[in-house]
N, CA and C atoms as an extended XYZ file, in Angstrom:
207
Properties=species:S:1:pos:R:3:atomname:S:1:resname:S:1:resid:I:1 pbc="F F F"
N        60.482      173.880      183.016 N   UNK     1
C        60.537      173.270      181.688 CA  UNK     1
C        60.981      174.294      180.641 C   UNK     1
N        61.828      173.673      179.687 N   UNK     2
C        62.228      174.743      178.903 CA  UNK     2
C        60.854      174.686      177.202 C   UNK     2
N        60.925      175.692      177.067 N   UNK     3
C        60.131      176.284      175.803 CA  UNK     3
C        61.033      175.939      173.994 C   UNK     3
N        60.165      175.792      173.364 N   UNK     4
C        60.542      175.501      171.772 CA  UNK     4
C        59.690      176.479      171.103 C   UNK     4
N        60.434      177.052      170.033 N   UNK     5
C        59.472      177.795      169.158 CA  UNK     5
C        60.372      177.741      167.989 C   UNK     5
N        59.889      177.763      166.859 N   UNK     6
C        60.415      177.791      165.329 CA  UNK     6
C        59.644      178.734      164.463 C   UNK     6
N        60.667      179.603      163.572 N   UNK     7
C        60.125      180.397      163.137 CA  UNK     7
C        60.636      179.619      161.108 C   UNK     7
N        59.757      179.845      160.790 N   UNK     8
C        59.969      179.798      158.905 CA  UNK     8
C        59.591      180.528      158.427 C   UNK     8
N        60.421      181.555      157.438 N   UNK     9
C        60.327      182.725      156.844 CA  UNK     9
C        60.202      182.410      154.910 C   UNK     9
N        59.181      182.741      154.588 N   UNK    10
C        58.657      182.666      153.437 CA  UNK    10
C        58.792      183.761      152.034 C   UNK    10
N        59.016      183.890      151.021 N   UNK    11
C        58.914      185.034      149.875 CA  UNK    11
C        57.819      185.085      149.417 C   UNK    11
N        56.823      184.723      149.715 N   UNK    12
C        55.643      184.454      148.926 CA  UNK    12
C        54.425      184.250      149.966 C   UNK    12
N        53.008      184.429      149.649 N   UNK    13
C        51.873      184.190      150.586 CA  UNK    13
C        51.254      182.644      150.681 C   UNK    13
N        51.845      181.919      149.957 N   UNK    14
C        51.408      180.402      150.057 CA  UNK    14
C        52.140      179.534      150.949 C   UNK    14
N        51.667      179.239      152.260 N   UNK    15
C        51.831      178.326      152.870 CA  UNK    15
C        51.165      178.266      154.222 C   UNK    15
N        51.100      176.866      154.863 N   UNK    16
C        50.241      176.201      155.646 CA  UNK    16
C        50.571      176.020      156.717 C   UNK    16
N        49.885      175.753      157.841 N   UNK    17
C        50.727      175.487      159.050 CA  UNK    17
C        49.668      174.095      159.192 C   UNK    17
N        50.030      172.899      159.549 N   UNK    18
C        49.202      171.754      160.106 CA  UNK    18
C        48.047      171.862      161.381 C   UNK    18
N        47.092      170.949      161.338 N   UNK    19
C        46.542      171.076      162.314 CA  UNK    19
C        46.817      169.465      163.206 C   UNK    19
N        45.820      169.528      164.092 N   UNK    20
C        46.079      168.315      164.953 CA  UNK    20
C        46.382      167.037      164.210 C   UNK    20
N        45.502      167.219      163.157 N   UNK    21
C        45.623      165.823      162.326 CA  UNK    21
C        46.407      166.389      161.226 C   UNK    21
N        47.464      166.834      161.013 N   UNK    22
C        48.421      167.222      160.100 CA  UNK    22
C        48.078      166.934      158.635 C   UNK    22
N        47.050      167.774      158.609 N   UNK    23
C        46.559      168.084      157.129 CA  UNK    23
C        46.479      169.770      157.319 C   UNK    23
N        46.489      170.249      155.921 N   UNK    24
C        46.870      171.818      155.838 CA  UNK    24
C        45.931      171.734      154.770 C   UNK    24
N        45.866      173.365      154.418 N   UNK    25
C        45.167      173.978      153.339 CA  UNK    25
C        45.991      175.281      153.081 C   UNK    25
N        46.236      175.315      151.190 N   UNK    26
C        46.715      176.580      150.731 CA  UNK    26
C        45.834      176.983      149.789 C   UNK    26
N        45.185      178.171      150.387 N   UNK    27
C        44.402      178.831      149.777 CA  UNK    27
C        44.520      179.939      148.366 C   UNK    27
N        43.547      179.831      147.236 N   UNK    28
C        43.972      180.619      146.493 CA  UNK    28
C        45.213      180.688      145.461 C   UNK    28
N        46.324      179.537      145.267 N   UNK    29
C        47.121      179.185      145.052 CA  UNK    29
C        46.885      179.091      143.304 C   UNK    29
N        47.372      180.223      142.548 N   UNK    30
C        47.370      179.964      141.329 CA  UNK    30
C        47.807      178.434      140.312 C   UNK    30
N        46.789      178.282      139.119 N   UNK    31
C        47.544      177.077      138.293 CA  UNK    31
C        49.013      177.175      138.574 C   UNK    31
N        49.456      176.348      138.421 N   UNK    32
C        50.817      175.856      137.819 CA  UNK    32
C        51.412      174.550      138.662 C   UNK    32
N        53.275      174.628      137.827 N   UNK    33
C        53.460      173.524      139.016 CA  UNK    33
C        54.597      174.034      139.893 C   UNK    33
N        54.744      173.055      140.946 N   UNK    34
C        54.979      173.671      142.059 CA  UNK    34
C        56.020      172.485      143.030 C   UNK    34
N        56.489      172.894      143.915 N   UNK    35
C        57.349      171.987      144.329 CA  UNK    35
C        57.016      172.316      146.082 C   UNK    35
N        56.247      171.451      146.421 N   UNK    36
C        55.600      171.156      148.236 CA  UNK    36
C        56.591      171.131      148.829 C   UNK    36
N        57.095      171.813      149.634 N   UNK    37
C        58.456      171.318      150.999 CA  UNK    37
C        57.404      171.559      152.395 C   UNK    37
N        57.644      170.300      153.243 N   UNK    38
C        57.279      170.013      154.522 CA  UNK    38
C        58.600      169.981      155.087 C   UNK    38
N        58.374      170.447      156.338 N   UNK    39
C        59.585      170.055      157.237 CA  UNK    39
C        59.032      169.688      158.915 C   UNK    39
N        59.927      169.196      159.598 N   UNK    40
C        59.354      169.056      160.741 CA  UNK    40
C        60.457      168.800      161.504 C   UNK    40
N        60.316      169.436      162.581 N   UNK    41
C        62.071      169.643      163.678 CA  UNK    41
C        62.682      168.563      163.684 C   UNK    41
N        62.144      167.281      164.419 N   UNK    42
C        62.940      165.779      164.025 CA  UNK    42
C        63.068      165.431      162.845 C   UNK    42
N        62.185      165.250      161.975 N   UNK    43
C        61.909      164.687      160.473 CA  UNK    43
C        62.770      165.220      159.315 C   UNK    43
N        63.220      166.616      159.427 N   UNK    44
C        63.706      167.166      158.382 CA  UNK    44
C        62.886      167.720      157.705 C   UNK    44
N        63.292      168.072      155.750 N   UNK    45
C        62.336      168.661      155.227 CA  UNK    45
C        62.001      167.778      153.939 C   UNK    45
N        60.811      167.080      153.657 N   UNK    46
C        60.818      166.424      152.639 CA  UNK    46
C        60.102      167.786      151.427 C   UNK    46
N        60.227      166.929      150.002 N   UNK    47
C        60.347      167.816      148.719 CA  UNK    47
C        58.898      166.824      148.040 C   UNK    47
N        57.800      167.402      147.579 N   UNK    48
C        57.288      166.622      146.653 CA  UNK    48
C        56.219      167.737      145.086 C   UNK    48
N        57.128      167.446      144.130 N   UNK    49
C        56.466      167.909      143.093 CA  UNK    49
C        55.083      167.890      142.689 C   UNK    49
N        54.128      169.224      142.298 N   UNK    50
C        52.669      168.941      142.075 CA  UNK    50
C        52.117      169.858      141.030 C   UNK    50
N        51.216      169.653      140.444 N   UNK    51
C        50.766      170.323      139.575 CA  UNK    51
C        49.456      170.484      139.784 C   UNK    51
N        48.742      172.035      139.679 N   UNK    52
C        47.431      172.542      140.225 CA  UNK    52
C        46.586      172.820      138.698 C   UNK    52
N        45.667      172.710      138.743 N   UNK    53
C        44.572      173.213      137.666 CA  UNK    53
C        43.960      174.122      137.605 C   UNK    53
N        44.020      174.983      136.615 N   UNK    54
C        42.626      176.240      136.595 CA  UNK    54
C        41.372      175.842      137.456 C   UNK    54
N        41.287      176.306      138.032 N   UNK    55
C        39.817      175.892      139.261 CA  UNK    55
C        39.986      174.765      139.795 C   UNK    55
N        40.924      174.005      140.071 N   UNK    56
C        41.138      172.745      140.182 CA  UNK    56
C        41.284      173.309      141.836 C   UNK    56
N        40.674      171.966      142.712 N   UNK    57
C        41.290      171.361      144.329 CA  UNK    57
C        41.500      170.133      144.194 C   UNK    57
N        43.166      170.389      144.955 N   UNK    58
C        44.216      169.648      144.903 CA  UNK    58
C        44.172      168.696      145.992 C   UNK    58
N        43.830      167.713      145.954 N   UNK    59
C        44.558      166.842      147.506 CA  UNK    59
C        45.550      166.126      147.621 C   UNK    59
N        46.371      166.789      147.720 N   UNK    60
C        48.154      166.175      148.010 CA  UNK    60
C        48.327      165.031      148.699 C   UNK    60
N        48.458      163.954      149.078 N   UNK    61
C        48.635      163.262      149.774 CA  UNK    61
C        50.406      163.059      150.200 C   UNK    61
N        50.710      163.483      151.410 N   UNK    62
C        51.881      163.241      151.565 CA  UNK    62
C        52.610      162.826      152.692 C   UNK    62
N        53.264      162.118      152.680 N   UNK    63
C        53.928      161.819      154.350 CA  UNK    63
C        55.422      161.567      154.917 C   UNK    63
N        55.647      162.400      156.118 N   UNK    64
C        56.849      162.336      156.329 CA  UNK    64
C        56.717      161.193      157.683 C   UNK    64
N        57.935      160.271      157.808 N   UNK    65
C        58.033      159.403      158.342 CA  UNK    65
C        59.057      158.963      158.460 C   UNK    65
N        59.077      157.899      159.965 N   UNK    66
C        60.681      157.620      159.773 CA  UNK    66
C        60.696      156.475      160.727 C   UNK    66
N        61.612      155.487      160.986 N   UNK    67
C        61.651      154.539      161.716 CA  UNK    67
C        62.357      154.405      163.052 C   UNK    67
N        61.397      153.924      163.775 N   UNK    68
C        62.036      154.109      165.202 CA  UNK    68
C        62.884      153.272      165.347 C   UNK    68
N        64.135      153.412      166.414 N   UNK    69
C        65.404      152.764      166.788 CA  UNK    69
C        64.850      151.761      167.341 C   UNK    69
């Protein structure tokens, strides 16, 4: 069987990797706003704009999806 691996290279210390149930956590993530990119090898990379609060936790709700043939 052949092997897959993907690498994503970042400028910055904020970002997540999913777990089984494809929810993430970014820790420590100063106020401001911000622009979420998910990607996923079939799916592509979706874009969704957010804005964080001084002491504020954020729950993003977001989903990539697509329709089967």
């Amino acid at each position: 069987p052949w092997m897959h691996s993907y690498a994503v290279v970042v400028d910055h210390p904020y970002f997540g990797v999913t777990g089984e149930d494809g929810t993430f956590t970014i820790a420590n993530l100063p106020a401001g706003a911000y622009t979420l990119e998910a990607w996923h090898p079939k799916l592509g990379t979706r874009t969704l704009d957010i804005k964080i609060g001084t002491g504020a936790k954020a729950i993003v709700p977001a989903r990539i999806s697509y329709k089967t043939e």
